[in-house]
C-alpha positions, 0 to 999 in steps of 0.5 A: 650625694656620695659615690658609695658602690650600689651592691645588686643581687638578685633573688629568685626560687626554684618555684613558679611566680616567686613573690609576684602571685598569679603572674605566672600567667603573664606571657612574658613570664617564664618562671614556669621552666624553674625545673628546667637547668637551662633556665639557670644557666641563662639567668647566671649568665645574664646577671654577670653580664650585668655585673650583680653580685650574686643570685640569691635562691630563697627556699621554704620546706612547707606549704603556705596554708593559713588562707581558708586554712588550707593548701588549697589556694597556694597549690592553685595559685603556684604560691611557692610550691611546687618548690625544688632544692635550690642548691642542686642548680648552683653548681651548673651556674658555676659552670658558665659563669666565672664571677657571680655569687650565689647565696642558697637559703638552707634551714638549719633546723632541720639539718645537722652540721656535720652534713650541712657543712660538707654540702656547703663545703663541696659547693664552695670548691665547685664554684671556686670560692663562690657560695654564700649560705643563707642562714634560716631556721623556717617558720611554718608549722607545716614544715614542722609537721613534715619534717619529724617535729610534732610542732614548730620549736619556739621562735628564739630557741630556734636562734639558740640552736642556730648559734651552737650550729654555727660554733660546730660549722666554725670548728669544722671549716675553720679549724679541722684541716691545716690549710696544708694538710694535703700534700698529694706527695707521690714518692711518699705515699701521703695524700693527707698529712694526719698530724695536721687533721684534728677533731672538734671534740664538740659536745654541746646541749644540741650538738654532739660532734667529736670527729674531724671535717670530711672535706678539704679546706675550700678556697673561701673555707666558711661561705659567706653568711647571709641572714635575714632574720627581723625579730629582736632576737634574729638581728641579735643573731645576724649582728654576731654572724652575717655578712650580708643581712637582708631587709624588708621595708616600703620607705627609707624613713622606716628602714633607717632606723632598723638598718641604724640599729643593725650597725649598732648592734654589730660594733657592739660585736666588736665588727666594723658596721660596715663589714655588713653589707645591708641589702634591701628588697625591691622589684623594678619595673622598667622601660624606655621611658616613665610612660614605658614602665607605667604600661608594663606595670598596669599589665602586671597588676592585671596578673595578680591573683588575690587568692594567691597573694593572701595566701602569700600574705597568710603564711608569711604572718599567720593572718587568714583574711579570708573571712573578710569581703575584699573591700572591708576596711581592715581599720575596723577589725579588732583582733591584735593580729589585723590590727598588726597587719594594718600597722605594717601597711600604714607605715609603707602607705599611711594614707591609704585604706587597707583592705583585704583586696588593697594588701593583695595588689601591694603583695602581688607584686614583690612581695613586702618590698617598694615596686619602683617605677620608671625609666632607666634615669628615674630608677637609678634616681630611686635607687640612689635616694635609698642608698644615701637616705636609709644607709643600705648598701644595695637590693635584693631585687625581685622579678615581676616576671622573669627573666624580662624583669632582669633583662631591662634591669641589666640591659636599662638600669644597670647601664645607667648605674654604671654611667653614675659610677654606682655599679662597677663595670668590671669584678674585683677578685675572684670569690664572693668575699673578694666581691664583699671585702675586696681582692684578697680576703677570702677568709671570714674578717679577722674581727668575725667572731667564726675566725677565733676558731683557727688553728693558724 
């Protein structure tokens, strides 16, 4: 077993319940004060305590509303909606906190990147180096709809907007501004030194670009770049891009050969495939003892809302199970898109019969990712076992109910890691690339295709 650093971040929404549908009703669940800015600024605070490397703040622009085809039962359920703009609170958390990341899922697809860079740009001189941008190009119609599209643009056309977005981004972090163009010399009269501001001259077949950057370089110039995208063409895009890719899957036999397949595909970027670090989604249920967390997790699934968790489930694979009763066995439906369904699950349990009730007790809690189970040690135990088994290199880790589920992680399990030496006990450096690459690397790696856009 290797000693290899166990990267922790932690992933929450500006929502109520997140990925754990109907817990919001739990009376240990906070998730209700998501508008309120204390709510942020405490978690920021907690998890640097615990030494995490970043929060990373998911988003969606549209409402979940495949279940019974409608909004209904996700506006009923809380499912992600109401949903607040998650980068409006990451410049408080910056305030009170000193070290910790926090990567903000913006779309791209309904953004232009001039504006988008600055807003990113802004975030990273507020925070001191401390933004990563999550990369998305959305996937419900119903944002589409309401965002000036009459429908949803193709899946990989998406992705090719993505890669033009990114080459204006790169030209305008990385190349309009000398690192020295501001010279703030008072005798002069120069604040900006003008021969050192140059255009992109961008002129490409989505993007029209040919000004000069608005802002100043920012300590980290482009932020770190998280993706998640599962698809052919979404690892393809992630392998040019990230530097952090986002995983979903139940067991290490599954992810290793994704996560294998990832590394390749970055090498043949010409990267090193460790330059990425893999982050896989979990949720922990912990306490004193394996009895202690059993206790808390059967209090949980006494939480979940089935209406909820299939609405969840229907938006996320366009599967409206509602027509189905709850205890019908899925293996005996035909249509292509159930029997896709049943697969995925058969891979995460492939001795269990699924049925619409059975997916909604594995969705209610965490989402699509392993709920794992037990006291510090046992965990720990887990956590490692994935680490060295399927390669990732941490977790994106998920609440039950919040802030308690990141409470025990940072007051049981991290103390545990730490014991193990798998979790440092101090920050190294002082940006989020620094706490990605090491001390000292604030720029994008010489080897990131972003980095050819430098002028010096």
């Amino acid at each position: 077993m290797s000693t290899r650093r166990i990267r922790l971040n932690a992933f929450d929404m500006s929502c109520a319940g997140h990925l754990s549908p109907g817990l919001w009703r739990h009376p240990d669940d906070q998730s209700h004060r998501y508008a309120d800015l204390d709510y942020w600024t405490e978690l920021a605070q907690l998890l640097e305590r615990g030494k995490f490397d970043s929060l990373f703040l998911a988003d969606v622009l549209g409402v979940y509303d495949v279940f019974e085809d409608s909004r209904d039962a996700a506006v009923q359920q809380a499912v992600q909606v109401p949903v607040q703009d998650p980068l409006l609170t990451v410049s408080a958390m910056s305030a009170v906190t000193e070290h910790l990341g926090f990567g903000v899922t913006v779309s791209l697809t309904y953004e232009q990147p001039y504006a988008l860079a600055r807003k990113l740009t802004t975030l990273d001189h507020l925070t001191k180096g401390r933004v990563a941008w999550n990369i998305v190009t959305s996937y419900l119609e119903s944002a589409a709809r309401n965002l000036g599209l009459t429908n949803q643009i193709s899946h990989d056309e998406r992705y090719d907007i993505a890669d033009e977005f990114l080459e204006v981004c790169y030209k305008l972090w990385e190349s309009s501004w000398a690192e020295d163009a501001v010279v703030h010399d008072r005798e002069r009269g120069i604040y900006v030194d003008p021969t050192k501001v140059r255009d992109i001259d961008h002129d490409g077949k989505y993007f029209r670009v040919p000004g000069n950057f608005l802002c100043a370089p920012s300590p980290q110039r482009t932020p770190v770049l998280y993706q998640a995208g599962a698809s052919k063409r979404g690892q393809e895009f992630a392998a040019r891009h990230a530097e952090a890719i986002f995983i979903m899957g139940t067991r290490t036999e599954v992810l290793r050969p994704i996560i294998d397949n990832i590394r390749r595909q970055v090498a043949e970027q010409g990267r090193d495939p460790y330059d990425v670090k893999i982050f896989a989604l979990a949720t922990v249920v912990t306490g004193d003892t394996d009895a202690d967390a059993r206790a808390k997790l059967k209090s949980y699934q006494e939480h979940i809302s089935f209406e909820g968790a299939l609405a969840l489930y229907g938006g996320w694979s366009g599967i409206d199970f509602s027509a189905y009763a709850p205890d019908q066995p899925l293996k005996l439906l035909h249509t292509d898109a159930i029997q896709s369904a049943v697969e995925a699950f058969s891979k995460a349990d492939p001795w269990r019969e699924w049925t619409p009730q059975a997916i909604a007790e594995w969705v209610g809690i965490g989402g699509l990712g392993p709920v794992i189970v037990g006291s510090p040690t046992t965990v720990a135990d887990e956590l490692e076992r994935w680490v060295d088994e399927a390669d990732v290199d941490g977790f994106n880790l998920a609440y039950a109910v919040t802030p308690g589920t990141f409470v025990d992680l940072v007051e049981l399990v991290v103390p545990e890691l730490q014991r193990r030496g798998r979790v440092w006990t101090e920050y190294e450096g002082s940006t989020l690339r620094e706490t990605i690459y090491g001390p000292g690397v604030r720029r994008l790696p010489d080897n990131h295709p972003g980095a050819k856009y430098r002028t010096e």
